[in-house]
N, C-alpha and C positions, 0 to 999 in steps of 0.2 A: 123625545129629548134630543135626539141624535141629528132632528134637521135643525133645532134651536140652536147647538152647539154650533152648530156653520151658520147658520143667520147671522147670529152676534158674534162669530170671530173668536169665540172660547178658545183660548189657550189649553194646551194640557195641563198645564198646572194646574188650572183652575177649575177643572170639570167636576173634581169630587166636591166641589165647595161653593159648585154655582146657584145652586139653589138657596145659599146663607147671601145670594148678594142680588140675585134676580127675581122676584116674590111669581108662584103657580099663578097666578092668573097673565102677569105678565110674559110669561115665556109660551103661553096660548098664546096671547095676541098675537105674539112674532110667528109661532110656529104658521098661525091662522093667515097672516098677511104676507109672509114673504120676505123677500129684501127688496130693497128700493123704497120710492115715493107708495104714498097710501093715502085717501080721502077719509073720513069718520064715516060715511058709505060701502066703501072698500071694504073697511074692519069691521062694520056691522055685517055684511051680508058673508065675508069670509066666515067671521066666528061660525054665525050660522049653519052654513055648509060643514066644516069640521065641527057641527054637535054644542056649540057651546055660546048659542044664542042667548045676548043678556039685554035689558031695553037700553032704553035712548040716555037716560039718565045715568044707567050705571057705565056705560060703556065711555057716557063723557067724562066720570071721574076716573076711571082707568086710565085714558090718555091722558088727562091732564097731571094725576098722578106718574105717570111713567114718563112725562117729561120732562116731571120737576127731580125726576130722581136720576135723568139722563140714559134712561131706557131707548127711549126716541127723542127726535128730532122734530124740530118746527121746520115749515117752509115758507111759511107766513104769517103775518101776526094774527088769520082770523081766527087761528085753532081747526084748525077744517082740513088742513093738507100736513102730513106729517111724513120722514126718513126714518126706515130702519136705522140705531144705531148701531153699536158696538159694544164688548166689552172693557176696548180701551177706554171712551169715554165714559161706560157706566163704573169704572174700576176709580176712576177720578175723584167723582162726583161720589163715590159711596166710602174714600176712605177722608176726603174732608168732609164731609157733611155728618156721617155715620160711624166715625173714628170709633168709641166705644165699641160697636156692633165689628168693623175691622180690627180693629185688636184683640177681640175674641177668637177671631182664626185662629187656631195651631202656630206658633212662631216659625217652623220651618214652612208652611206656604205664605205667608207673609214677604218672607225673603226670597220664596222662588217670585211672589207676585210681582216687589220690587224689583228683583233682577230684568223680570219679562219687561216690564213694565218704563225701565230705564234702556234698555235694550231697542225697543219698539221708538223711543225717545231719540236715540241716538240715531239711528238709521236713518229715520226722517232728518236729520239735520246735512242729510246729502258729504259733497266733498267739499265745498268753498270753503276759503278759509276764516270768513268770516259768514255763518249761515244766518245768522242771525244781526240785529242791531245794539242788540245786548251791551251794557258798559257798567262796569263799577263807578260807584261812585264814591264821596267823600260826604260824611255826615252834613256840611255848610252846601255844599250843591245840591243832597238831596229831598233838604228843608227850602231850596230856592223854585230845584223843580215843582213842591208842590205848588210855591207860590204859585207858577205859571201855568198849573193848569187848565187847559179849557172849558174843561167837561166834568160832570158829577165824580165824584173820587166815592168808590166802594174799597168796603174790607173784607177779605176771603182767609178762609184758613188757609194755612199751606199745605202744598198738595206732596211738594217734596218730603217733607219734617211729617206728613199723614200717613203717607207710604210708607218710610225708611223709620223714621221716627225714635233712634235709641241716643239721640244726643240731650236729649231733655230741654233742650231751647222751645221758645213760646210759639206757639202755630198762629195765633192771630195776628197775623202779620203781613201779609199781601196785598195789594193796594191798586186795582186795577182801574180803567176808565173807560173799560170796555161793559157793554148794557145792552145790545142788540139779541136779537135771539137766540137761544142755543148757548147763552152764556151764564154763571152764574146767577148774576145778578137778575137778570128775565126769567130766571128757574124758579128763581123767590130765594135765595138763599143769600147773598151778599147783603152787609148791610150800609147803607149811604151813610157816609164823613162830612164833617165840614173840612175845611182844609186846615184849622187849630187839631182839631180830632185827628187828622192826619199827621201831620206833624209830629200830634204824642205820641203815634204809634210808632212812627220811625225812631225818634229821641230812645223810647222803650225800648225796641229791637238794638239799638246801639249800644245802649248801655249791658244787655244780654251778649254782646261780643258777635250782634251779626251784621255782616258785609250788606251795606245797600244796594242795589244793581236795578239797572230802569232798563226800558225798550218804550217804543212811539208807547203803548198802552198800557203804561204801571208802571210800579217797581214792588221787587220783591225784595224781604230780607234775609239775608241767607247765610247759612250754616255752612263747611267747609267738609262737611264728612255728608249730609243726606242731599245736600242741595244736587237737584241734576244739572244745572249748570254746571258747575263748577266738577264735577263727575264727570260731566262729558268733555268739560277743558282737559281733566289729566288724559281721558280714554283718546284725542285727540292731539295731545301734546302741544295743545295751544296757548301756551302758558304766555303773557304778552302781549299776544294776538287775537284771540278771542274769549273772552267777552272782553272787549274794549277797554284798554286800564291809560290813563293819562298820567298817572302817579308811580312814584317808586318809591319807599322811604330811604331815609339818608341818615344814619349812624353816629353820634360822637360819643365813642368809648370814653372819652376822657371826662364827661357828664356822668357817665351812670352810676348808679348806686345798688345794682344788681338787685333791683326788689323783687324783678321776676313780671313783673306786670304784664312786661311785651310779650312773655311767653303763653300767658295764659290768656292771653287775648286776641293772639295771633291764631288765626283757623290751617294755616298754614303751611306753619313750622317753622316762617322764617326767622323766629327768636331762637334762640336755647340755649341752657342754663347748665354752665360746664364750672370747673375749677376754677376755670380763671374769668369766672363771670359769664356776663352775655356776650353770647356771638350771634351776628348775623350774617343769612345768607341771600342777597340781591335776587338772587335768581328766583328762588320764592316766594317773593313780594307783589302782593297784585295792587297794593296800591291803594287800598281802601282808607287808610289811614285809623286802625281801631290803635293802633299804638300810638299815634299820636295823641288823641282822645286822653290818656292815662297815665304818663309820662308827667313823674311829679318833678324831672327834671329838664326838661326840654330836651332830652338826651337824642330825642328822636321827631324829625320834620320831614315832612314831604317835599319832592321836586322832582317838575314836571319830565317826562321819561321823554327821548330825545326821540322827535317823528320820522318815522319811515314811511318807504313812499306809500304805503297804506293808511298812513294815517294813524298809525299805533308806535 
């Protein structure tokens, strides 16, 4: 167990609990093959060598099994050349695909696995201050985007809301246009949209009070407490600047009727519900426009946030 642990990049947190997410035959083949690049030759005559020779057939659905569950990697579409993965990417693929079976862990490694798991997130996103292309967006843009797009539109669960998971917002919600190998959808798991079907997914996530945000390959909908975007904007202090917001809302105290609406829809904070009514606070405002959505008196509009030389 102790070279599989370094194969896949097991965290500590996870070690007492890797065998509930990596299945005994699987953690053979890695122990048997190594890290790096591997042929179904490689793994066949590895096994053998360390004692655990199986034929041609079983050993096909192993790999093909271990790479729909994100155990390994493809190198090619023939099935024949495969990469050690990871437990970051089997940690993905096993709390949205396998959500039941993850929410059966113990609630304290759940949250250390989040923590690692957002951590590992964050890091990669380097210093720039824009790492990403990331942008919010507004309900009417995010129903245009789908119009335009090119390419086959799948639905995934969310992997943030699969991880973190205690906001109670809906996980069928991601929306990607990516399909090449190594991706959900090529695992067998995403399921193809039309772009009406897409659309009611987004409309649904909106009405649930979540922020829509795109980049070149999707959009995801997102929550203000699980999302790791929007985690890694506060760990970052990128509020404005990254992800991408063109909007700010704009206020007329002298409309409202303090129903509370923009509070409870606000992921944010930028509402809230004092003595003397609602206040708001600009600095808080990404811009999504879910208060405007609900605003039965127009109390509350968007205008576009004034460009710096970045472009935000």
């Amino acid at each position: 167990m102790k070279r599989f642990l370094t194969i896949f990049k097991v965290p500590g947190v996870a070690r007492d609990i890797v065998d509930r997410i990596v299945s005994k035959e699987e953690i053979e083949l890695l122990e048997a093959v190594g890290s790096g690049s591997f042929t179904v030759r490689d793994a066949s005559e590895a096994l053998k060598k360390a004692g655990k020779e199986m034929s041609a057939d079983k050993l096909n659905r192993l790999l093909r099994s271990a790479y729909r569950r994100g155990v390994i990697q493809l190198e090619d579409e023939s099935f024949t050349k495969f990469r050690t993965g990871s437990f970051y990417g089997r940690l993905d693929v096993f709390a949205t695909t396998e959500n039941e079976a993850y929410r059966s862990l113990p609630p304290d490694i759940r949250k250390a696995l989040d923590r690692w798991y957002f951590n590992a997130y964050l890091e990669s996103l380097g210093e720039e201050p824009r790492p990403t292309v990331d942008r919010i967006l507004t309900l009417k843009e995010a129903l245009e985007k789908i119009d335009q797009a090119d390419r086959q539109i799948w639905l995934n669960q969310c992997d943030c809301r699969s991880l973190t998971g205690d906001c109670g917002k809906p996980l069928g919600t991601c929306l990607t246009l990516r399909s090449g190998i190594n991706t959900l959808a090529h695992r067998g798991w995403s399921r193809p949209l039309t772009k009406e079907q897409a659309k009611q997914v987004v409309r649904m996530a909106n009405r649930a009070g979540l922020v829509q945000t795109a980049n070149l390959n999707g959009m995801c909908n997102c929550c203000g407490d699980c999302c790791y975007l929007f985690r890694a904007q506060r760990a970052r202090h990128s509020e404005g600047v990254w992800p991408r917001t063109d909007f700010i809302a704009s206020f007329r105290k002298s409309r409202c009727i303090a129903c509370g609406r923009c509070v409870k829809r606000c992921n944010f904070g930028a509402f809230t519900m004092g003595k003397d009514g609602i206040s708001y606070d600009p600095g808080l405002c990404r811009g999504c426009g879910l208060c405007v959505e609900t605003c039965p008196k127009a109390a509350i509009t968007l205008k576009r946030r004034i460009q710096d030389g970045n472009g935000g």
